[in-house]
C-alpha positions as CSV (number, residue, x, y, z in Angstrom):
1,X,51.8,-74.4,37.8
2,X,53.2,-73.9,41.1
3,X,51.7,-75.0,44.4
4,X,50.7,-71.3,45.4
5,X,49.1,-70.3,42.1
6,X,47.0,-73.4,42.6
7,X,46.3,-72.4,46.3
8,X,45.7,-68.8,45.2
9,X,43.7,-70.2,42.2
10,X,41.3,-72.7,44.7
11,X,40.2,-69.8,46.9
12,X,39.8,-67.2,44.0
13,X,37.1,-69.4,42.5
14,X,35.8,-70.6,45.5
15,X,35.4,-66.8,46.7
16,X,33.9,-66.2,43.3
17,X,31.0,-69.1,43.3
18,X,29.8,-68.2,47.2
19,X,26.7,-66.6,47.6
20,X,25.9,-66.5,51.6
21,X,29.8,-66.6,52.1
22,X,30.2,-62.8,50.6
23,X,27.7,-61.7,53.5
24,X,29.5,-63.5,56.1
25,X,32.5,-62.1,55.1
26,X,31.1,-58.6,55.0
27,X,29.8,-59.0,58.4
28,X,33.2,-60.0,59.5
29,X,34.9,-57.3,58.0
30,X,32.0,-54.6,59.7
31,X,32.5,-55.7,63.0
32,X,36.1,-56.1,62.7
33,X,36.4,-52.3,61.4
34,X,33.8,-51.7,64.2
35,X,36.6,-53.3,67.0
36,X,39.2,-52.1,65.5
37,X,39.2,-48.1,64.9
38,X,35.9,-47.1,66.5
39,X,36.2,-48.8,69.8
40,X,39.6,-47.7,69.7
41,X,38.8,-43.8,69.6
42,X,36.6,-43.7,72.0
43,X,37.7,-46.3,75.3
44,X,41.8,-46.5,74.6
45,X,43.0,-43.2,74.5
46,X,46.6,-42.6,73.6
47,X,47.3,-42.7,77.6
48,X,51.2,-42.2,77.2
49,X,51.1,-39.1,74.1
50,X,48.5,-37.1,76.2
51,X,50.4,-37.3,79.7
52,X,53.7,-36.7,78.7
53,X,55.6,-34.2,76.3
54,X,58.8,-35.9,75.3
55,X,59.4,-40.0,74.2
56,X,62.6,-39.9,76.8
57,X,59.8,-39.5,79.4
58,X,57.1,-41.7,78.1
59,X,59.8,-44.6,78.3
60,X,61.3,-43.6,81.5
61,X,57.3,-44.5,82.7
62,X,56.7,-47.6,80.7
63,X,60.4,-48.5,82.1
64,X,59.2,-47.5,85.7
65,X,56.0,-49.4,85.0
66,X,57.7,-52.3,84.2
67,X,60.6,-52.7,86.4
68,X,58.1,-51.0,89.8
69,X,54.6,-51.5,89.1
70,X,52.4,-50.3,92.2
């Protein structure tokens, strides 16, 4: 058997026999979906698609921005 099968094979049953682990992990995977798209709807708006029409002048900006920040 090769060394990932029994990798693969050691956290496939170890998964399988947790029983507070499975709530963790939920919990992990609710606030990480929580951080991840709600957050980012609502406080990081698409700043560069909603002020400007064309990509040549969204990078023109982020160029401007980088090379001349204020």
């Amino acid at each position: 058997m090769s060394i990932l099968n029994r990798i693969f094979n050691f956290y496939l049953n170890g998964f399988k026999e947790m029983k507070v682990g499975k709530q963790l992990w939920l919990i992990i995977l609710i606030k990480l979906f929580i951080m991840f798209a709600i957050l980012k709807l609502f406080f990081f708006p698409n700043f560069l698609k909603s002020n400007f029409d064309s990509d040549q002048e969204r990078s023109d900006y982020v160029i401007e921005q980088l090379t001349n920040p204020k």
